[in-house]
Each structure stands twice: as structure tokens, then as C-alpha cells.
C-alpha positions as a Markdown table, in Angstrom:
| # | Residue | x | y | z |
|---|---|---|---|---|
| 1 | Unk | -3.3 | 47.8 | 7.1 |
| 2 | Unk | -0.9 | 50.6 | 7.6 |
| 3 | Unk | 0.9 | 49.2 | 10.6 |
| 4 | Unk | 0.6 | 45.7 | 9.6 |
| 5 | Unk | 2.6 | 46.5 | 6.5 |
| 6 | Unk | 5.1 | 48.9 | 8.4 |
| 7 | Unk | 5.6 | 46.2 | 10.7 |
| 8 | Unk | 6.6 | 43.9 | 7.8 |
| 9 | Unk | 9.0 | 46.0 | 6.5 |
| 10 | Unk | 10.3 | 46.8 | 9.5 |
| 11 | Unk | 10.9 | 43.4 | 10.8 |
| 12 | Unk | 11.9 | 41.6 | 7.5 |
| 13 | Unk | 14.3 | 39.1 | 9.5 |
| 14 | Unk | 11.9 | 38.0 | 11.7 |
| 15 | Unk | 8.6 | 37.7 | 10.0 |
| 16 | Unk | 10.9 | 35.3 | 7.0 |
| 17 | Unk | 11.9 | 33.4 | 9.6 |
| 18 | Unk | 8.6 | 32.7 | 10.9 |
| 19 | Unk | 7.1 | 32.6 | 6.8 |
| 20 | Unk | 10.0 | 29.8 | 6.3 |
| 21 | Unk | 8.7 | 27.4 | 8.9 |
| 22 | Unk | 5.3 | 27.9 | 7.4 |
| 23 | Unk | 6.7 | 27.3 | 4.2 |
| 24 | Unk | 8.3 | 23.9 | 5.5 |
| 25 | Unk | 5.3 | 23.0 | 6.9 |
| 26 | Unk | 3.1 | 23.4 | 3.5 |
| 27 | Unk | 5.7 | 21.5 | 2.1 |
| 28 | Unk | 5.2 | 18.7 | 3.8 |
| 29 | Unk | 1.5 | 18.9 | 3.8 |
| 30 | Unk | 2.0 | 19.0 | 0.0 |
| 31 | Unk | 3.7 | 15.8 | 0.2 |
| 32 | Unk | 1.7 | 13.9 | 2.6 |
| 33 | Unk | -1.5 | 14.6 | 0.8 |
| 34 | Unk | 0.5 | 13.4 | -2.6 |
| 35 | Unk | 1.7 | 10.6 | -0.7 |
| 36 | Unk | -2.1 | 10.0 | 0.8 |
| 37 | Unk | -3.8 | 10.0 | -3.0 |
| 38 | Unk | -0.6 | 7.8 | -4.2 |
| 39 | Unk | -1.1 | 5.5 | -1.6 |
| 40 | Unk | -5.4 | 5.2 | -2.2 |
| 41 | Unk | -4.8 | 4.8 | -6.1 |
| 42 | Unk | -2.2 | 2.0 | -5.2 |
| 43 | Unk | -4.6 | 0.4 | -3.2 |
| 44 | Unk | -7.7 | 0.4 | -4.5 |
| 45 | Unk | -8.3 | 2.3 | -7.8 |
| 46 | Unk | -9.1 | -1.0 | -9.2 |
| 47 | Unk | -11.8 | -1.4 | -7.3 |
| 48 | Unk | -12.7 | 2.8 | -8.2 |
| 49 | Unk | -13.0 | 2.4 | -11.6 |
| 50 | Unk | -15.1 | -0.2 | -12.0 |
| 51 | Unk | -18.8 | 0.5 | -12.2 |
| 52 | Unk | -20.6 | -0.6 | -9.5 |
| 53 | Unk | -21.9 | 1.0 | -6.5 |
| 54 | Unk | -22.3 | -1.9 | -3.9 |
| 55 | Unk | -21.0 | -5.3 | -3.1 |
| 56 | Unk | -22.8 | -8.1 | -1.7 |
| 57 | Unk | -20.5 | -10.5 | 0.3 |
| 58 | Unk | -20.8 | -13.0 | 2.6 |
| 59 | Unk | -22.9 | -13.2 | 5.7 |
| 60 | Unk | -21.0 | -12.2 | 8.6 |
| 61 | Unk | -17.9 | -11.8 | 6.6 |
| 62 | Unk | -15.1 | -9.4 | 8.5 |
| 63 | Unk | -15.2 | -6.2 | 6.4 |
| 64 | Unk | -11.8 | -5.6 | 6.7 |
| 65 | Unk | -10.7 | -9.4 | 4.5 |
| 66 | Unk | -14.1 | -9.5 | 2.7 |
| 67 | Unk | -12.7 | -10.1 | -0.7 |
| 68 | Unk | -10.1 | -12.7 | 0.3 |
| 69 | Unk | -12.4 | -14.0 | 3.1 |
| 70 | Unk | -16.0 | -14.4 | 1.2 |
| 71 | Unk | -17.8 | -17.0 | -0.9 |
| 72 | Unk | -20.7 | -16.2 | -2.3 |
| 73 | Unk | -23.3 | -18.8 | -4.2 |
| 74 | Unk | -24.2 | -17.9 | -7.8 |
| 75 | Unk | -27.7 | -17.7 | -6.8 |
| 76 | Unk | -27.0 | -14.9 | -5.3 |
| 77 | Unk | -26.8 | -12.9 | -8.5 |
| 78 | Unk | -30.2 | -13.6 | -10.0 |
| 79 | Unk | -31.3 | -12.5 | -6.3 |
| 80 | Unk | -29.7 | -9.2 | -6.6 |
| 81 | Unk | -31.5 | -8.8 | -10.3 |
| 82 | Unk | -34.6 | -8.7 | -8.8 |
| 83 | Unk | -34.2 | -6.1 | -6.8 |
| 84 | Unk | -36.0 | -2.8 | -7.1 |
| 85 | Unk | -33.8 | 0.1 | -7.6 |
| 86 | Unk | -31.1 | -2.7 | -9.4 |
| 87 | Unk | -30.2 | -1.6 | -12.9 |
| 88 | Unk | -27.6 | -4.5 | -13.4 |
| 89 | Unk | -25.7 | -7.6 | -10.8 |
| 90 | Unk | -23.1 | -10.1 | -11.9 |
| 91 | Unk | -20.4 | -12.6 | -10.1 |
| 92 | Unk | -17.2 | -11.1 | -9.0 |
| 93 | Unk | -13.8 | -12.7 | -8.0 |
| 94 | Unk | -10.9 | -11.2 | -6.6 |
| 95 | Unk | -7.8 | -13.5 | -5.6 |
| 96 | Unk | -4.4 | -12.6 | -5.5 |
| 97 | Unk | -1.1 | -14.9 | -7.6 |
| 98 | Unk | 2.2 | -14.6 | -7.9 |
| 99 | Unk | 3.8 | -15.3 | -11.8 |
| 100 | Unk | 6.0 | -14.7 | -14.8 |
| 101 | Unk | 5.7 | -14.2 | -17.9 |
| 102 | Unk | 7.5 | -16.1 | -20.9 |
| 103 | Unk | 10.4 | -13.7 | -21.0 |
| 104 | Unk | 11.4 | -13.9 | -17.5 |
| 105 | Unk | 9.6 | -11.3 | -15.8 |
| 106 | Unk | 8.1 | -11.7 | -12.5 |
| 107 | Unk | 4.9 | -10.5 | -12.2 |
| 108 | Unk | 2.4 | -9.8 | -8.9 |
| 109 | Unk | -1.2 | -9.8 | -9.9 |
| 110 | Unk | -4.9 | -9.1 | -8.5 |
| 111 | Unk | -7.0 | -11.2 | -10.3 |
| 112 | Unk | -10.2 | -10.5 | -11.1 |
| 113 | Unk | -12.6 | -13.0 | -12.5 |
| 114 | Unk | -15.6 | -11.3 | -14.4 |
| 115 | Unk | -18.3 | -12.6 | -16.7 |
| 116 | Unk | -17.1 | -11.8 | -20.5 |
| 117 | Unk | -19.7 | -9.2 | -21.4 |
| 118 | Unk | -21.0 | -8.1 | -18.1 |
| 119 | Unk | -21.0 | -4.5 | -17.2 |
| 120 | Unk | -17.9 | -5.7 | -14.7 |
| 121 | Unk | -15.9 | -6.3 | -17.6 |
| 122 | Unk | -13.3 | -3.3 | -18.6 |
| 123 | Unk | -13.0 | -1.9 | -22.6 |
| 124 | Unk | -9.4 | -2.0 | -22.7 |
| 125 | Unk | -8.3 | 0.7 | -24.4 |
| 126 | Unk | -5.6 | -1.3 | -26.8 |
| 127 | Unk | -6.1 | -4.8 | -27.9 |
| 128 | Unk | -8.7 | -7.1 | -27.4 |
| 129 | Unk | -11.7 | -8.1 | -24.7 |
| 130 | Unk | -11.9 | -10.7 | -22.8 |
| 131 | Unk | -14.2 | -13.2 | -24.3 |
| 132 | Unk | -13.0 | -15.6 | -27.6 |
| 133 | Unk | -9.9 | -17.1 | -25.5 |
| 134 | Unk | -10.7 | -18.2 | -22.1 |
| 135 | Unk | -7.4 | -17.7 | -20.5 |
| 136 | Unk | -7.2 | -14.2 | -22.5 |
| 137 | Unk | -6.1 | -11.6 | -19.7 |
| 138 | Unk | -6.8 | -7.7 | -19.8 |
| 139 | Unk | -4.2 | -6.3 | -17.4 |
| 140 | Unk | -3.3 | -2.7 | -16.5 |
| 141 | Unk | -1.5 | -0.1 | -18.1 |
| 142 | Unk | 1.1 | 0.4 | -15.2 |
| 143 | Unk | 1.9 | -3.7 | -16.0 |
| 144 | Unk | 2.6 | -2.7 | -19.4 |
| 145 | Unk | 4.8 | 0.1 | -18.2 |
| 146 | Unk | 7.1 | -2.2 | -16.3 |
| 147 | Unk | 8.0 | -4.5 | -19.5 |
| 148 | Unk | 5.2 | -6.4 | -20.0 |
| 149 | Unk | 3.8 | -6.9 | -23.4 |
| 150 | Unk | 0.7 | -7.6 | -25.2 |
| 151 | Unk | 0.8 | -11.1 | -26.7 |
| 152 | Unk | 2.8 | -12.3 | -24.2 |
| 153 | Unk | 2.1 | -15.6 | -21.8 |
| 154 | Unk | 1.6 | -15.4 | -18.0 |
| 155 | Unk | 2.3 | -18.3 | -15.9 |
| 156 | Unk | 0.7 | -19.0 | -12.7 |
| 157 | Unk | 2.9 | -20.2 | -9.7 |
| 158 | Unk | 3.0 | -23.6 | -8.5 |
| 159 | Unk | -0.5 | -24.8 | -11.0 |
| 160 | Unk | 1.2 | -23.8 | -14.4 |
| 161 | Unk | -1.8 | -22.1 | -15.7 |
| 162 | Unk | -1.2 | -20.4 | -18.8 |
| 163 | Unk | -2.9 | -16.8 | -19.2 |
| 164 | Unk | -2.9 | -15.0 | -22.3 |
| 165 | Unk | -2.5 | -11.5 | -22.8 |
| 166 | Unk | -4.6 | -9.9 | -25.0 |
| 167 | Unk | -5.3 | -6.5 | -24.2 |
| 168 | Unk | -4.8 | -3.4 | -21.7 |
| 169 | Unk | -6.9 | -1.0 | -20.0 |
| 170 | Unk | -6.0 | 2.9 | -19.6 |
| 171 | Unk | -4.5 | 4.1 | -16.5 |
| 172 | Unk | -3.5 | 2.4 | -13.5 |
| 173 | Unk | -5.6 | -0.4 | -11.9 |
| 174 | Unk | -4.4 | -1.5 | -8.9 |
| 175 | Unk | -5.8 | -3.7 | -5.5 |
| 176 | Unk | -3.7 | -3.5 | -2.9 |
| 177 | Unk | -0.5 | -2.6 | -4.5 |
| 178 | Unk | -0.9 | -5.2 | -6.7 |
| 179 | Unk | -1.6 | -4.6 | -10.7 |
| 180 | Unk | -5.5 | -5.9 | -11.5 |
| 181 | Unk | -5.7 | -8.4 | -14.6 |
| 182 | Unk | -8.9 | -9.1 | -15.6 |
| 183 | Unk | -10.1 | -12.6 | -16.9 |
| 184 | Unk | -13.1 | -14.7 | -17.4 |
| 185 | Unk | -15.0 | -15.9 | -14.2 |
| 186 | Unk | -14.6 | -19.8 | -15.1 |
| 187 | Unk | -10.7 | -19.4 | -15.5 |
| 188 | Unk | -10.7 | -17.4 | -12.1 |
| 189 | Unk | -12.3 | -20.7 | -10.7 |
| 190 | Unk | -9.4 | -22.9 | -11.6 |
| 191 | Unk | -7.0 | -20.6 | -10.3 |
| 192 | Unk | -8.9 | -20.0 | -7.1 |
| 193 | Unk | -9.3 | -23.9 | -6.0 |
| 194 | Unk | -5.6 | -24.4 | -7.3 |
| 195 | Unk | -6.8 | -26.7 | -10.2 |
| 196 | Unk | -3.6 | -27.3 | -12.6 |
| 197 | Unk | -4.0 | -27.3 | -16.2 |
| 198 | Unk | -6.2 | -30.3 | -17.5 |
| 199 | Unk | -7.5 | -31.4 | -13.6 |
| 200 | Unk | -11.5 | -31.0 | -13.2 |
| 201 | Unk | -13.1 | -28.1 | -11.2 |
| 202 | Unk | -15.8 | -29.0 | -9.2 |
| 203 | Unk | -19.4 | -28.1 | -9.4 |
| 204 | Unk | -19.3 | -26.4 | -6.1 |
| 205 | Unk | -16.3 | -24.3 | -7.0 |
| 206 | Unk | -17.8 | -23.8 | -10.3 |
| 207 | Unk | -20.8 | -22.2 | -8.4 |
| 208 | Unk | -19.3 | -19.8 | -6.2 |
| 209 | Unk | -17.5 | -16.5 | -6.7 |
| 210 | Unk | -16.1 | -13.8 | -4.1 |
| 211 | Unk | -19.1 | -11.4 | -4.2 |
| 212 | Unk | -22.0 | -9.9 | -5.9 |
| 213 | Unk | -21.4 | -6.8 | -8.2 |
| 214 | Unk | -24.5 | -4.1 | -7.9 |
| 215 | Unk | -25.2 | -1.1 | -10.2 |
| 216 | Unk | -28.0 | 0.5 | -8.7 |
| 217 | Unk | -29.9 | 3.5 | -11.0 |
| 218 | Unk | -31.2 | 5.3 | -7.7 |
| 219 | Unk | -31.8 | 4.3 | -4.1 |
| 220 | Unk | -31.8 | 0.7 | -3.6 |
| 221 | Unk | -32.5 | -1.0 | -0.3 |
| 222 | Unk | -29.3 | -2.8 | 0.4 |
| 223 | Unk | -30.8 | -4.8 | 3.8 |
| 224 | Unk | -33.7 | -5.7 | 1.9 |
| 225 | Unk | -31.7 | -7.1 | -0.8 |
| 226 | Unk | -29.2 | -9.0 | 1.4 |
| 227 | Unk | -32.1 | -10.8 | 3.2 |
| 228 | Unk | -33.2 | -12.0 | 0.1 |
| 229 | Unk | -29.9 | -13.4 | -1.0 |
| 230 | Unk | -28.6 | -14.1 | 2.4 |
| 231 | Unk | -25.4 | -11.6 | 1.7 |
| 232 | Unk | -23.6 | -8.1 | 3.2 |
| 233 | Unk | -23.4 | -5.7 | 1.4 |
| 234 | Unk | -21.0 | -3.0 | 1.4 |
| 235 | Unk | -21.0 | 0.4 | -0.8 |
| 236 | Unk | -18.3 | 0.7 | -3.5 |
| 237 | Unk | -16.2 | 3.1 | -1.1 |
| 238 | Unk | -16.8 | 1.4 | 1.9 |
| 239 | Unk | -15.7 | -1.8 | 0.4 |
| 240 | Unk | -12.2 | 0.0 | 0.0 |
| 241 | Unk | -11.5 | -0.8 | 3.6 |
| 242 | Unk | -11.2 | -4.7 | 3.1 |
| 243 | Unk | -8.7 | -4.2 | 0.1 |
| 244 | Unk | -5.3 | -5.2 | 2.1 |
| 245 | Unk | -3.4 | -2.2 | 4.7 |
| 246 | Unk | -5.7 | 0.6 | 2.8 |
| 247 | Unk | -8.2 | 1.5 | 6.6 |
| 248 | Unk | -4.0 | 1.1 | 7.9 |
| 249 | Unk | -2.4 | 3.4 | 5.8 |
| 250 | Unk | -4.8 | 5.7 | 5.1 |
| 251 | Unk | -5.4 | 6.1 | 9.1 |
| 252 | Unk | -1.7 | 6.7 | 9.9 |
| 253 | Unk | -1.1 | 9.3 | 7.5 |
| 254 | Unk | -4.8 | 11.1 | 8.3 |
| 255 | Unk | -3.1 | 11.5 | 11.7 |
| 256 | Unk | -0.1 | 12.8 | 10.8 |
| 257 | Unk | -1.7 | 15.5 | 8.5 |
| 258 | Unk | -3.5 | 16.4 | 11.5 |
| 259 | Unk | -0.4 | 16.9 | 14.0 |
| 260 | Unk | 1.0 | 19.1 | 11.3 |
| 261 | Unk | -2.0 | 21.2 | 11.4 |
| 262 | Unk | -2.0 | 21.1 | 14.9 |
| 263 | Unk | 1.6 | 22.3 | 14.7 |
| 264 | Unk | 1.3 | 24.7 | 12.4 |
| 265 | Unk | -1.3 | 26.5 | 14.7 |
| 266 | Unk | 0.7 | 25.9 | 17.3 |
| 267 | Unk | 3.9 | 27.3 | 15.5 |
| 268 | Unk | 1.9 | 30.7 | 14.7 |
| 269 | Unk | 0.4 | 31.3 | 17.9 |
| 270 | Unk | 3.2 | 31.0 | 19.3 |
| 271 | Unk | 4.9 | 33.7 | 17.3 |
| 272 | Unk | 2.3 | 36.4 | 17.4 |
| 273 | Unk | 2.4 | 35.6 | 21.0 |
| 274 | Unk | 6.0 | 36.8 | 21.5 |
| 275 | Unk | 5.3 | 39.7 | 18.7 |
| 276 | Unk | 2.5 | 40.8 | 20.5 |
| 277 | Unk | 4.5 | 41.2 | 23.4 |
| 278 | Unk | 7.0 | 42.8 | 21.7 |
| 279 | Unk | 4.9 | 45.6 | 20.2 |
| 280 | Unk | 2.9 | 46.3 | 23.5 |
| 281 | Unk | 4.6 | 49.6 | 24.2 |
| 282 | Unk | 3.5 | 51.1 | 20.3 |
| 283 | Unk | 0.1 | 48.8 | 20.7 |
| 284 | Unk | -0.4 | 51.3 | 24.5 |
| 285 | Unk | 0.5 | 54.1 | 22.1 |
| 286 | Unk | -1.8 | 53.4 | 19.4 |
| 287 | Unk | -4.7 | 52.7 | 22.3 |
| 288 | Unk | -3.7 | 56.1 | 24.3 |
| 289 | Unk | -4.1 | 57.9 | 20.6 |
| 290 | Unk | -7.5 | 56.9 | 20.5 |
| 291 | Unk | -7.1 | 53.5 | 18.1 |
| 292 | Unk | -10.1 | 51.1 | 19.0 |
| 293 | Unk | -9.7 | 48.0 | 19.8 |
| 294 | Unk | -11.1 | 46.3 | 16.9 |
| 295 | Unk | -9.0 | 48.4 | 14.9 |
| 296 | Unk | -5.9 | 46.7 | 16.3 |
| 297 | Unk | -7.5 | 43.4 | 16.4 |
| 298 | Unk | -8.1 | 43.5 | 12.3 |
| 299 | Unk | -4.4 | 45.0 | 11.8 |
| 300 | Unk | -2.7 | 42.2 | 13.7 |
| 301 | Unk | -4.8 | 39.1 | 11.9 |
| 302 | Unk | -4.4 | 40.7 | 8.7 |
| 303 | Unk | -0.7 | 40.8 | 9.1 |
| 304 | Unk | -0.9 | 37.0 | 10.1 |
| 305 | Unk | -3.2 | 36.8 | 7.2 |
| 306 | Unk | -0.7 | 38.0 | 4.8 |
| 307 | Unk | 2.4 | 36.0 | 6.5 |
| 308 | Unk | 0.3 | 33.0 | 6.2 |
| 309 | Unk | -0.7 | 33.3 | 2.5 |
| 310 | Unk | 2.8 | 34.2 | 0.9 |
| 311 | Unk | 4.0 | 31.2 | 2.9 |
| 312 | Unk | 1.8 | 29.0 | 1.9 |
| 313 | Unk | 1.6 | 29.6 | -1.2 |
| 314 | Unk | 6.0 | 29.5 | -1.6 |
| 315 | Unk | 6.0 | 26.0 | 0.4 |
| 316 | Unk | 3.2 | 24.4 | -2.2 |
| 317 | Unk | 5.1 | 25.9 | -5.3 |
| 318 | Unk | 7.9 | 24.4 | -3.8 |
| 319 | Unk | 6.1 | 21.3 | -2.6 |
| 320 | Unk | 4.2 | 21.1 | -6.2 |
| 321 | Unk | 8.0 | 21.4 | -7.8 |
| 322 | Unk | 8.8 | 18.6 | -5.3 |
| 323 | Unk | 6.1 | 16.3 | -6.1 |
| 324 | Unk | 6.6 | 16.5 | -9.9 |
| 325 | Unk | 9.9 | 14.7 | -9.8 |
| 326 | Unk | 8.8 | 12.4 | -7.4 |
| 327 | Unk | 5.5 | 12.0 | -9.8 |
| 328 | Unk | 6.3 | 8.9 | -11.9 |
| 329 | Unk | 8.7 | 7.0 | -9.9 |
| 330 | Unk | 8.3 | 3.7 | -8.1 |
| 331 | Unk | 7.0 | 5.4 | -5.2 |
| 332 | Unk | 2.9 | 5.7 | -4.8 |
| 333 | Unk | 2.9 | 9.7 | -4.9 |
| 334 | Unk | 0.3 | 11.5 | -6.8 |
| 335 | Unk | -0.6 | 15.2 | -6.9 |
| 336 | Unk | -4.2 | 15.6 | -6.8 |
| 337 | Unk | -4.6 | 20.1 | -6.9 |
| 338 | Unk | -8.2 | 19.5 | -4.6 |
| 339 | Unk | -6.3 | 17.8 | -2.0 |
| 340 | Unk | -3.3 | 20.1 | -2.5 |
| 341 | Unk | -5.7 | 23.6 | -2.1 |
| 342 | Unk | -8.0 | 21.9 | 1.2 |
| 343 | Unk | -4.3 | 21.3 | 2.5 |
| 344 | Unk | -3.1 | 24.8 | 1.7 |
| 345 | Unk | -6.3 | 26.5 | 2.8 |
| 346 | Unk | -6.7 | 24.1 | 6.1 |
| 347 | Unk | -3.2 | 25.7 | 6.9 |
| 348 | Unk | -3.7 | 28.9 | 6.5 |
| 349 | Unk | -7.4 | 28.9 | 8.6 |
| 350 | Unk | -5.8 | 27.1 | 11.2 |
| 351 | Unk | -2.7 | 28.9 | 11.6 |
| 352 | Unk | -4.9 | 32.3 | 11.5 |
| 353 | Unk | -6.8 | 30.6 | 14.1 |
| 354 | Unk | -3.4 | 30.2 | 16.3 |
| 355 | Unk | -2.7 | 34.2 | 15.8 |
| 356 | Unk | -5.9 | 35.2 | 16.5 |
| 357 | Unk | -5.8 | 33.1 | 20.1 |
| 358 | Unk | -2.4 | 35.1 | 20.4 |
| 359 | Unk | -3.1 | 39.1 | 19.5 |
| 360 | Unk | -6.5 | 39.0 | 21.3 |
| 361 | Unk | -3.7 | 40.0 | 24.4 |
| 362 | Unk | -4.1 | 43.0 | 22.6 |
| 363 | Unk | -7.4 | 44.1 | 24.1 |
| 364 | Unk | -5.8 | 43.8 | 27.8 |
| 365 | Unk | -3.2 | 46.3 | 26.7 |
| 366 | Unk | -3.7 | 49.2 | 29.0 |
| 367 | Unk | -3.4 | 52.9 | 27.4 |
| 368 | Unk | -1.6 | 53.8 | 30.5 |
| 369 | Unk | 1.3 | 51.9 | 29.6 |
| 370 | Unk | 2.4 | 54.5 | 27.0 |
| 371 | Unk | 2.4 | 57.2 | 29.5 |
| 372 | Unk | 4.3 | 55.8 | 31.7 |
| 373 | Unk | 1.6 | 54.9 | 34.5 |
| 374 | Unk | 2.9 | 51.7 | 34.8 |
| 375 | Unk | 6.0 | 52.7 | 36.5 |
């Protein structure tokens, strides 16, 4: 500890240097993993707050468009009830529309069709639940945010179908970037087939929905159950690969977090390389006094250590302080501290990692060296 702390004294310059692109880097990670959770809650926090822990779709639907891609027979519910292991099933529909409201807004929405009174259907946390008007709406919080109102009238593109809105759940609800509205299956019907206002829906429309909602109490068998209802299931978070560019987005930036930490290791190695080469005359020095080998070894990676860890943790306080004004805007950024601390620890393990690859030079330093011998 004595030399490794002399040595950071001594060399203020260069060890800040070194701590500042650490620093950058952890700032970056700060924001990518803000970005990543942003991004995830965009997408498909919808489909994470409702309560349901599988979805049975379609046979042989694509997993990656199941809820834009699957039809599912009623039937299929009162299958899924008589399950072993089921505690609840009920329809689900999930379609996407484009309309405005009666002031002028444009408005994007995720609709999803539920049964009033199901255990699919949301307690909004102001006004009222879906159920006495049956083109009452429950949207999300976020919709509210960007001017829409409670009370006021939603108008489906290109059918004219009128939805009311009558109350709002808490927090965001979202499906793929798109605010969630939640309405009564039988409305999400017309609006699925295109029916305008007034035109009959037809029995076959009237008996199929996008997929099965499951809330299993335990361990349910999932093949068992689709071979009785001729479905495909999927668990809640698997499902969140078919909600639209979340397996995309989600990929790309996994893979640049992991070139960062790649770099970062990379970064550090690289300097404790050079500074090991630096330091081999007082390393021979220390080795010709009688200084063991694992000695030196601790010395050098606690030095690293402590480089590592004061950068770090300036580049999240700065990334944190980053984030925060970012937080709120129009851009899908959310700071999540788990995400931020694997980040920050990943960082430092990996870039201790990097120097430990670069000072284990240390044990091929001869004693000699110090005496001259090598000349």
C-alpha cells in the first residue's frame, strides 16, 4: 500500500489522465444503461405491468410479430381455465391506431382490448373503469402528460370510432413506443376488422382475439396446455421480444455496452503495461531488497484498484448528474441505480482484470537489474 500510494502522489499527472478516461468511460456506461432501461419501459412496460405470466398465441405464430400476427379462438380461454397450475385466463387484444382527440391533438395508441372485470383489466388510478360505457378508454399517464384530458373524445382514423376517456392509469404504459389505452374486448373487435360506427361485426371476428392471458399460481405445464387449446405459449418476458424493434434495440445497445467494457479493459491494461515498464528499475530494486513477489503483485492491483474506484465512481456522479436532466424529456432515458451499480462494478472488475494481465510482468523482473547486471 506504501508504494502504491507514493506512486500516486508522485505521478499525479499521469495517473488523472488515465482516471479521466475511466471516468468518460463510466459516463457513458451510465448513459447507455439509462438509455437501455428507457428504451425497455418504452417498449414494453405495458405489457410488464400487467398481471399475467404467460401468453398463449397462435400455432406456429413467428415470436418476433405474435401480437400483431395471431388469432386466437375464444375457446381457447375456457381451455386455458382448466388447466392445472391456472389460477385465472381471459381474451386479450393488442392492435395498434392512429387518432385525435376533439381538441386537435394527434394521438398514437396501443390498444388493448380486455374483458371489463377480468384480472387483465387495469385500476386506474384517477377516474373511472372500464365497464358502464363501452367505448370508455383507460389510457396512460404519459398520454395525459402530453395534453390529453380525461373526459375528452378520441377518434379513430379512417372508421370514425368514437372512444371515450374515462379514466387513467399510474405511470407510464407503453407497447412499442406507443401509449397503451385500454378498452373493452367487444369495442377492440370493431376497431380490429375496421368496422365503422353503426356497421355489423361478424360472428367470427366477434370470436377471436390476439391471445390468451395466463396467471398461473405455481408451475403450470405450458405444452400441455397448448395441446389442449391448440396455442403457443410464450412467458410474460419472453413475449417482450414480439412487441415491435424491442429483441432490435435491446441487442444493439447489449453490444455496445460490451465493447465499452471490452475497452475499458483494454484502456487499463494498456496503461499499467507502460507503468510497469516504467517502474522496472525501482520494481528490480524492491525485488534485489528482498520484496516477494506477491508482495508487488498486491501493491500494483491495489493501486489499479484505487485508480479504478475513484474514477468510477466521479464518471457515474457525473453520469447520474447527466441523466437527471435528461430524465423527463422526450427521449426514452431512465436511471435505474441496479443497472447503474452492475455497470459501475462490471467496470471496475474488468478493468482490474486488464491491469492484472499487465503488472503480472512484474514477476519476470530480474533483481539483477538493479545492480547493474544487465549491462
Amino acid at each position: 500500500m506504501f508504494l502504491a500510494i507514493r506512486e500516486l502522489r508522485f505521478a499525479r499527472a499521469r495517473f488523472a489522465l488515465m482516471g479521466s478516461v475511466v471516468a468518460l468511460i463510466a459516463v457513458l456506461m451510465v448513459l447507455l444503461s439509462g438509455l437501455s432501461v428507457g428504451l425497455v419501459n418504452d417498449g414494453v412496460s405495458g405489457l410488464q405491468k400487467m398481471p399475467v405470466t404467460s401468453f398463449a398465441f397462435e400455432k406456429g405464430v413467428p415470436h418476433d410479430t405474435a401480437f400483431s400476427r395471431s388469432v386466437v379462438p375464444l375457446s381457447a380461454v375456457d381451455e386455458w381455465k382448466k388447466q392445472p397450475g391456472v389460477e385465472d385466463a381471459a381474451p386479450f387484444g393488442n392492435t395498434l391506431a392512429n387518432a385525435h382527440s376533439d381538441r386537435g391533438l394527434p394521438v398514437d395508441l396501443a390498444l388493448f382490448g380486455v374483458e371489463p372485470g377480468s384480472f387483465v383489466d387495469p385500476t386506474p388510478a384517477e377516474g373511472e373503469p372500464l365497464g358502464e360505457d363501452p367505448h370508455g378508454i383507460v389510457v396512460s399517464q404519459t398520454l395525459l402528460d402530453q395534453g390529453l384530458r380525461i373526459g375528452d373524445t378520441i377518434t379513430i382514423d379512417r372508421i370514425g370510432t368514437e372512444l371515450h376517456v374515462i379514466g387513467a392509469v399510474d405511470g407510464q404504459h407503453t407497447y412499442g413506443h406507443v401509449d397503451v389505452a385500454y378498452l373493452p374486448l367487444s369495442t377492440w373487435q370493431q376497431i380490429k376488422v375496421g368496422a365503422r360506427p353503426g356497421e355489423p361485426v361478424s360472428d367470427t371476428a366477434r370470436a377471436e382475439v390476439t391471445a390468451v392471458a395466463v396467471r398461473a399460481d405455481g408451475d403450470v405445464d405450458l405444452a400441455a396446455g397448448d395441446k389442449a387449446a391448440d396455442t403457443e405459449s410464450l412467458t410474460k418476458e419472453k413475449s417482450y421480444g414480439a412487441s415491435p424493434g424491442y429483441t432490435a434495440e435491446t441487442s444493439t445497445l447489449m453490444l455496445i455496452q460490451v465493447f465499452l467494457y471490452a475497452i475499458s479493459a483494454l484502456v487499463v491494461g494498456a496503461f499499467f503495461t507502460v507503468w510497469t515498464i516504467q517502474r522496472r528499475q525501482e520494481i528490480a530494486v524492491m525485488r534485489a531488497m528482498g520484496a516477494p513477489t506477491g508482495y508487488l503483485l498486491r501493491d500494483s492491483l491495489v493501486q489499479s484498484l484505487l485508480l479504478l474506484v475513484a474514477s468510477a465512481a466521479a464518471g457515474v456522479g457525473v453520469g447520474v448528474g447527466a441523466g437527471a436532466l435528461i430524465e423527463g424529456t422526450s427521449m426514452p432515458f431512465a436511471l435505474s441505480a441496479p443497472s447503474i451499480v452492475v455497470a459501475a462494478v462490471l467496470l471496475v472488475v474488468l478493468g482490474l482484470l486488464g491491469a492484472a494481465a499487465a503488472v503480472v510482468r512484474i514477476t519476470r523482473v530480474d533483481p539483477l537489474t538493479a545492480l547493474g547486471g544487465n549491462r
